[in-house]
C-alpha positions in Angstrom: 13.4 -33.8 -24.9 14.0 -30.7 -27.3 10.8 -28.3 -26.9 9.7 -25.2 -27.8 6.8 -23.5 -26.7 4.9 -20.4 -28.2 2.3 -18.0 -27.2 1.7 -14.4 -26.6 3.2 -12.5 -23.2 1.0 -13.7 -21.1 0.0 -16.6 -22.0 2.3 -18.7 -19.4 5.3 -20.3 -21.1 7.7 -18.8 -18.5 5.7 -20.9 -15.7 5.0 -24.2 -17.7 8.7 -24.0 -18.4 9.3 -24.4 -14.7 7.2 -26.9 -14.7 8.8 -29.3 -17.2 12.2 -28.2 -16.2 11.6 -30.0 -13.1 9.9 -32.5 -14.4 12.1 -33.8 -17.1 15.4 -32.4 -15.4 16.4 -30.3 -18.7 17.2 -26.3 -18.6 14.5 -23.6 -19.5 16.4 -21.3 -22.2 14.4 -18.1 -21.2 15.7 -15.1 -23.7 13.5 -13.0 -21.4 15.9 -13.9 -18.8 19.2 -13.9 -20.4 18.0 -10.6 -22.1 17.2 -8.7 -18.7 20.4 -10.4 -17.1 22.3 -8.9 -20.2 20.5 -5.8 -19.4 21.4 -5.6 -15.7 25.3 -6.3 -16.0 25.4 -4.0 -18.7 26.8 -6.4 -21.1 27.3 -5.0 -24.7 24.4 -7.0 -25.8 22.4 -5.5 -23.0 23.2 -2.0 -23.9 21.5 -2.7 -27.2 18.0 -4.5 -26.2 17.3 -2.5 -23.4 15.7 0.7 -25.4 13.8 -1.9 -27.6 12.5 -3.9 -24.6 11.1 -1.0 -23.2 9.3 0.3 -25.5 7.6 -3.2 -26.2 9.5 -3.8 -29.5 11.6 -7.5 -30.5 15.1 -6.9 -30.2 17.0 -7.9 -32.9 17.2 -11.2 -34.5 21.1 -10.7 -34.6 21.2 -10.0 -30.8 18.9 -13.1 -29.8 20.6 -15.3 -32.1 23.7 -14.5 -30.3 22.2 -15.1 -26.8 20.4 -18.0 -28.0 23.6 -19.7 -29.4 25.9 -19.3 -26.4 23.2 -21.0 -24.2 22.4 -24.0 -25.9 26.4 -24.4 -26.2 26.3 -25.1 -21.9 26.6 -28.5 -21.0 23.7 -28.7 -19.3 21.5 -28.3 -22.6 23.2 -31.3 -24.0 20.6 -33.4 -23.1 17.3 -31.0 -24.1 16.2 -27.8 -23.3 13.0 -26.0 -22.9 13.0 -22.9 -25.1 10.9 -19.9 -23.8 10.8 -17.1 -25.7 12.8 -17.8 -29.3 12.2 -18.2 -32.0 10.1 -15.1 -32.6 9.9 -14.7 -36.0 10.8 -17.0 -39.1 14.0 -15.6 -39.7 14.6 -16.9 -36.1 13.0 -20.4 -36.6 14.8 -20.8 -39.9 18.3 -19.9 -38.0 17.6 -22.1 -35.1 16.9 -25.3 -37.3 20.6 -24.5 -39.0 21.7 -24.2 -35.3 20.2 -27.3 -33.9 20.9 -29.1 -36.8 24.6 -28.0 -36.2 24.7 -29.5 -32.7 22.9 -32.6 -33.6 19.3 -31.8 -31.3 16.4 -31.8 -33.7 12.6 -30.7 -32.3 10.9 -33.2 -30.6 7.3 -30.5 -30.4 6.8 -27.1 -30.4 3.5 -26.2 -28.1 1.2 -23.6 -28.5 -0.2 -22.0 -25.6 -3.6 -19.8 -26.8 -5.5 -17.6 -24.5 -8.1 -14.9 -24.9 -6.2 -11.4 -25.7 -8.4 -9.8 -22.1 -7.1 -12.4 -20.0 -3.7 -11.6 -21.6 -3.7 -7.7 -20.5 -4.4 -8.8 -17.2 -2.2 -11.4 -16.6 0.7 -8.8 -17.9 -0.3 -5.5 -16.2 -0.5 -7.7 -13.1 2.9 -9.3 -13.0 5.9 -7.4 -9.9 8.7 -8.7 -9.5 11.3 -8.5 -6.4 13.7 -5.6 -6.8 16.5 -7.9 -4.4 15.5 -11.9 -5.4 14.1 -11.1 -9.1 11.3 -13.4 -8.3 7.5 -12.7 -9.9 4.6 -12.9 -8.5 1.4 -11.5 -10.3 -1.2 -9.2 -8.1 -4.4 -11.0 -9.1 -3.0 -14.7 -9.8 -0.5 -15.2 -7.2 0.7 -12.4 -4.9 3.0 -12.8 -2.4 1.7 -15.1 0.4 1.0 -13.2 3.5 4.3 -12.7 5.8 6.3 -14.0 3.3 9.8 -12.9 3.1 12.6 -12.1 0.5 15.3 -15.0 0.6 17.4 -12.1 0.0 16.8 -9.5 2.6 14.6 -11.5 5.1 12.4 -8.9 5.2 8.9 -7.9 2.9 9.5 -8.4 -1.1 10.6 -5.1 -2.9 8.3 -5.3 -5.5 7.5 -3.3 -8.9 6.5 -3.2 -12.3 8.6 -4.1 -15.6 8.4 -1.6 -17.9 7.3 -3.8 -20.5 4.7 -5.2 -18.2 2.5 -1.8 -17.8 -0.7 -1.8 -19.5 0.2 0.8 -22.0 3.1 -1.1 -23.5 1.3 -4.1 -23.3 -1.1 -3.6 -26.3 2.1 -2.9 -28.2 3.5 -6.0 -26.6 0.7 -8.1 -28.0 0.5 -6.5 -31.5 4.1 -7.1 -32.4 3.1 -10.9 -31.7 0.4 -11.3 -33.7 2.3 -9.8 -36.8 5.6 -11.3 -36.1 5.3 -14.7 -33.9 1.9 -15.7 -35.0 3.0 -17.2 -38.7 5.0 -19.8 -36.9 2.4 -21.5 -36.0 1.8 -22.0 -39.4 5.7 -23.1 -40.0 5.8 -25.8 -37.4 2.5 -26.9 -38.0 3.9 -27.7 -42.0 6.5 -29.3 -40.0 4.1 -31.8 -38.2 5.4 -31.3 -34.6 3.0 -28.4 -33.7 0.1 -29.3 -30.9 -2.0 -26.6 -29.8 -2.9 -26.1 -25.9 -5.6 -24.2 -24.4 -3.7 -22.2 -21.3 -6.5 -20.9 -19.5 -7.4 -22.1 -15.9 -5.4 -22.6 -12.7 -1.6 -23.5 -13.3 -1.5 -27.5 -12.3 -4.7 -27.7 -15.2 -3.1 -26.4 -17.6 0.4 -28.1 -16.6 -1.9 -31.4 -16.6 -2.8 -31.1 -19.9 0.8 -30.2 -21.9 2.4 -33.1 -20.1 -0.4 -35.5 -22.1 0.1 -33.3 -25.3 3.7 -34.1 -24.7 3.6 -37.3 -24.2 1.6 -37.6 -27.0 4.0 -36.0 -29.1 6.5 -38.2 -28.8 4.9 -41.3 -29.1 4.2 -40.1 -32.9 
């Protein structure tokens, strides 16, 4: 199963990606991820996107396009992926199609996840992650459970705020999508393997309903 699924910061495609990954035993390809892991080894790719992800800009299309291609070359996405995160843009989409196509692992859907631009800024501005285990938690959703410890100290989680996660860049955050990510929508829904999916509620109802729009997808 080759998916793809869209929708503003916020709006839960990192944790609906967990979901499915464990569900359908296929990798999430998180550009977030491999972009901040760049970012922390100080890779030459790294040393480019890390001014643009903090000011809440998309890095370029040549530097995801390069991060993008040597993860779906793993053997582990042979068998489908979960993409989280690309493509942004449709110079992106249009480059990934030529990649997939390339490797033989057509789209099976691209999902939507829509929710209201209020609950967006809060979900955001609330998100910490741990300084030693890199795991998030979010301070009105899901904070840490009480006495829990870090895997990787065994004491309290170290936690605090992405740059790109504060209030003030998250406006930014949000504008660039709706200029730049928002027309493919329109490009995958020409395509006929678009399905939209309201993300708003607890984690499990919203998890609920993208498996049936899933399975939906591939029966047509």
């Amino acid at each position: 199963m080759r998916i793809i699924l869209l929708g503003a910061p916020g709006s839960g495609k990192g944790t609906q990606s967990q979901r499915l990954i464990e569900r359908c035993h296929i990798p999430q390809v998180s550009t977030g991820d491999l972009l901040r892991a760049a970012v922390a080894k100080g890779t030459e790719l790294g040393r480019k996107a890390k001014p643009i992800m903090e000011a809440g800009q998309l890095v370029s299309d040549e530097i995801m396009l390069g991060v993008i291609r040597d993860r779906l070359s793993e053997p582990d996405a042979k068998r489908g992926f979960v993409l989280d995160g690309f493509p942004r843009n449709l110079a992106q989409a249009h480059a990934l199609d030529e990649l997939l196509a390339q490797l033989g692992q057509p789209l099976d859907a691209v999902v939507v996840l829509e929710v209201d631009s209020e609950e967006l800024v809060r979900r955001i501005s609330g998100r910490r992650t741990c300084r030693r285990c890199d795991r998030v938690f979010n301070v009105f959703t899901s904070p840490p459970a009480p006495g829990e410890k870090c895997p990787q100290t065994g004491g309290s989680h170290e936690l605090f705020q992405r740059p790109d996660d504060k209030e003030s860049t998250v406006a930014e955050r949000l504008k660039v999508y709706e200029e730049k990510t928002r027309p493919l929508v329109d490009f995958y829904a020409a395509r006929g393997i678009l399905r939209k999916l309201s993300a708003e509620g607890d984690v499990d109802s919203v998890a609920s309903r993208l498996q049936s729009v899933l399975k939906d997808a591939m029966k047509g």
